[in-house]
N, C-alpha and C positions, 0 to 999 in steps of 0.2 A: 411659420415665419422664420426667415432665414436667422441666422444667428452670426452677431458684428463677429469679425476676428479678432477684434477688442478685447472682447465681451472671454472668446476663450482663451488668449494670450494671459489676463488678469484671473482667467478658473484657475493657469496652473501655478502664477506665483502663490496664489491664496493657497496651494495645495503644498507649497514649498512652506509659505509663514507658519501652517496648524502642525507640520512635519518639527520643525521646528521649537514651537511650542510646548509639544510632548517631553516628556520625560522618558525616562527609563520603563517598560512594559510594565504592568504591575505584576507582582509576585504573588502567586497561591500562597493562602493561606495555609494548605495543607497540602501537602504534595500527594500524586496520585499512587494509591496502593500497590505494590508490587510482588507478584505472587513467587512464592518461594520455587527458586529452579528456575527462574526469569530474570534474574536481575541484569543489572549492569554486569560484562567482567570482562577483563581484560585478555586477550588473546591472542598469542604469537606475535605483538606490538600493537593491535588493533582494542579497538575500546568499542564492544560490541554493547548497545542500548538496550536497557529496560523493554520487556516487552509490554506492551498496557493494558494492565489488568480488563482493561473491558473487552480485549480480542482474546479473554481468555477465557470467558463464562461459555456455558454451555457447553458442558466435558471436553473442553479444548486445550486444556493443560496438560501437561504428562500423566499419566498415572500408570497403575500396574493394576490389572483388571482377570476375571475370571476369564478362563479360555475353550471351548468347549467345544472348537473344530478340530479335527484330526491329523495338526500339520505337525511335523516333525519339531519338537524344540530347536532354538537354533534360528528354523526359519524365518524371513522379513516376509509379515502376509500383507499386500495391499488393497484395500478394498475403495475404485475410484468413485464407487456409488455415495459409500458413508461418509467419502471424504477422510478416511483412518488409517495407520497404519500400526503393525503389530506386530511387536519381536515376541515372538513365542518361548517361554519359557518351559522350565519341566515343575510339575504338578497342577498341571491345568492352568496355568495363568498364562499371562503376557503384558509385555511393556506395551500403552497404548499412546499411539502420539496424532494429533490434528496436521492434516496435510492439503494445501493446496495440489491441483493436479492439472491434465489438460484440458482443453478445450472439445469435446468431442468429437473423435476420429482422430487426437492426437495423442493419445497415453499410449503407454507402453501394453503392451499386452502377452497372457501366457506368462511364463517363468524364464529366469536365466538367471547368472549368479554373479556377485559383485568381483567384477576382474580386475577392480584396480580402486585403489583410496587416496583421495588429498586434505590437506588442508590449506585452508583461501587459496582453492585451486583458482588457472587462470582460465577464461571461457573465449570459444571462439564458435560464432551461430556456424549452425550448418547452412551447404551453399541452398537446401530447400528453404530456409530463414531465409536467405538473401534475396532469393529468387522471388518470394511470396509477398515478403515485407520490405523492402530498401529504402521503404522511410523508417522504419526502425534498428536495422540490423546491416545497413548495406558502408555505415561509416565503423562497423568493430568487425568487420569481414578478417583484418587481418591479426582478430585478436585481443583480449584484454587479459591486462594481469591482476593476479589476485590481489583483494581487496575490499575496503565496505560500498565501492560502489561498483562490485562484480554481483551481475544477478545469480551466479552460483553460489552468491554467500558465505561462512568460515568455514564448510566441509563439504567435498562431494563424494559417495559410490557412485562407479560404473557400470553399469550390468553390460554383461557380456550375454552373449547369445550364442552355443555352438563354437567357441574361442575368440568372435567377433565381438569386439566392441557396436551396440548397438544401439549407441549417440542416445540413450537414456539415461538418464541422470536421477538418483536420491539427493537432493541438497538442501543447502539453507536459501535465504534469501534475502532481498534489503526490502521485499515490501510486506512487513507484518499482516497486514490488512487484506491483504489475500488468501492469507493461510484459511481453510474448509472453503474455498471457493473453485471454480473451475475455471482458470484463465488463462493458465501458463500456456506455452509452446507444445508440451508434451511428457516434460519431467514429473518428478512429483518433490515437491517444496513442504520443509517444514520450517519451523522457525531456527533461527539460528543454534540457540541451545539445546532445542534438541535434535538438532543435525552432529553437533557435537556431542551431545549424549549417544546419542545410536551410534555415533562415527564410532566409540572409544567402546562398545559392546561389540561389535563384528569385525569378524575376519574376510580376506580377501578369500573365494571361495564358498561364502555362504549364500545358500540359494534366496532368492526370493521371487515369489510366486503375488501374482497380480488378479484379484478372486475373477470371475464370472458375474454377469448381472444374475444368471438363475443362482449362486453361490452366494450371492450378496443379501439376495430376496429371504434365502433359507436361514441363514445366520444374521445377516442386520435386520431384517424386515426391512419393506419398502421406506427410502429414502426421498427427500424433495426437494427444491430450492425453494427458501425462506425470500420474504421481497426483498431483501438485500443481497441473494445468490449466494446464501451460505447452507450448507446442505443439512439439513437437520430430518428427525424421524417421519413421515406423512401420515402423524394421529390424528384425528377427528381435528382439536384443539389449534392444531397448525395451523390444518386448510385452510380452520375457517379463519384465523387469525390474519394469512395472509393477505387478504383483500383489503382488510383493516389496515393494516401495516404500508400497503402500497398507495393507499389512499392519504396515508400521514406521509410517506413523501414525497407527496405529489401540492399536499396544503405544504407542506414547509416549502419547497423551490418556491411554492407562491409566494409567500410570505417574505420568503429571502429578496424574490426580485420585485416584489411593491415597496417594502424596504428600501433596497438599494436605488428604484427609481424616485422616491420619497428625498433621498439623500442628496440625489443627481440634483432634483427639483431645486431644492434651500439651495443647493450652493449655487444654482444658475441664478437667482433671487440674490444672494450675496452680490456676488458676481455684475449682474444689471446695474444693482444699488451702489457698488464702488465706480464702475464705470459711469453714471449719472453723477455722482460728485467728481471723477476726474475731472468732466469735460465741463463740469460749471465751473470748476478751480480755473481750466483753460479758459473758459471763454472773460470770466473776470479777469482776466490779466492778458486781453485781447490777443488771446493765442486760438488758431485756427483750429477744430477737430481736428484735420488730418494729421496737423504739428505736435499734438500735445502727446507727451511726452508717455508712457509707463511709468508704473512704479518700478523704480529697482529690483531686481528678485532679492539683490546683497541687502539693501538700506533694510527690507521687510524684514531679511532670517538678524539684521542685529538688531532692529526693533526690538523681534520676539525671544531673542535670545536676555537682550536688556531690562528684560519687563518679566523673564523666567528666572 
């Protein structure tokens, strides 16, 4: 049944009057946890956010971990299987930090060493980004300046290759929520803080080495993507958990969108039911359908302002 343009003209004041109505968000009662070495903090004028403790479970925080491959202290070891990366330290440890990476066939690969260091450097895609993508990348062709909405984030290393720069990047990022995932271009992303932690441990000159999948297999054990593409270990427990897990968001979209069609529903039902008393207010006061008039959108928002 077609639908009056009444009938939608009066959905959107009614979506103006409840807008109205509202008050101020409601406020948590508790604010959400924040893990230490994540906070808020201020940087170079930038006011770098909280990161939320829940992208941080599942050893995705910083830590300093035993080390038991054979890389030189010093070195940055990157492992794109595990999703980790490792400042190697001396007596068998290493700094361990969660890293987003490429997209497969696009990570950096092999070893080279950091030629060059910024902070909230400014980013500019390469012309292969442009070429490939130009609904994403074809309006900052000429360029962005540092910043929280530069996707290189408050700090970048350059790896060099042979004295070339070789358009691969260590940096931070402005989307928390992809850190352990594989989505990027081709860099490798950690969170802001600890791009800035790592920034402030190395020098220009320090190698960093990018493991092998048979090197990854020997020291991480096999790796997988969890149903939400987050890379975690492939134990029994995982596997089978995954299918579970994929199936829970597959009932939640349902859920969300019989909900949200349930929602659409009532206010079409509102909506009929205001339009049915317009046109009887018109027709008692021998005014023609096509004459009678809208409610105001203004009269509705001081209504609902008067009555809040």
């Amino acid at each position: 049944m077609p639908v009056n343009n009444s009938i939608l003209r009066l959905l959107g004041v009614l979506a103006i009057s409840a807008l109205a109505a509202c008050g101020a968000p409601k406020q948590q009662d508790t604010p959400p946890a924040v893990v230490p070495g994540y906070e808020g903090v201020e940087d170079e004028g930038f006011y770098i956010q909280p990161v939320d403790a829940e992208l941080l479970s599942a050893d995705r925080a910083r830590q300093e971990v035993a080390y038991t491959a054979d890389d030189a202290p010093g070195t940055i070891v990157v492992d794109t299987f595990a999703r980790k990366l490792y400042h190697v330290q001396e007596g068998g440890r290493a700094m361990r930090y969660a890293i987003a990476v490429g997209r497969e066939g696009l990570s950096f690969r092999g070893s080279g060493v950091i030629g060059r260091k910024a902070k909230w450097p400014s980013w500019q895609p390469t012309a292969n980004m442009v070429r490939t993508r130009p609904d994403l990348y074809l309006e900052y062709a000429g360029g962005r300046a540092g910043g929280l909405d530069n996707p290189l984030g408050a700090r970048a290393l350059y790896l060099y290759r042979n004295g070339r720069d070789s358009m691969f990047r260590i940096h931070g990022t402005i989307q928390n929520e992809t850190i352990g995932h594989a989505t990027s271009a081709g860099c490798i992303r950690l969170f802001n803080q600890d791009a800035i932690h790592l920034y402030d441990q190395v020098d220009n000159g320090t190698r960093v080495k990018v493991r092998s999948l048979e090197e990854s297999l020997a020291i991480e054990g096999p790796y997988m993507d969890d149903a939400w593409g987050r890379a975690v270990p492939a134990t029994p427990e995982n596997i089978a958990q995954k299918p579970l897990d994929e199936q829970l968001i597959v009932d939640q979209a349902a859920a969300k969108a019989a909900e949200e069609a349930k929602a659409a529903e009532e206010a079409a039902k509102l909506a009929a039911k205001a339009e049915k008393k317009r046109l009887s207010a018109c027709k008692r006061k021998g005014i023609d359908a096509a004459d009678c008039p809208l409610p105001e959108a203004t009269a509705t928002l001081d209504a609902a302002n008067s009555s809040g």
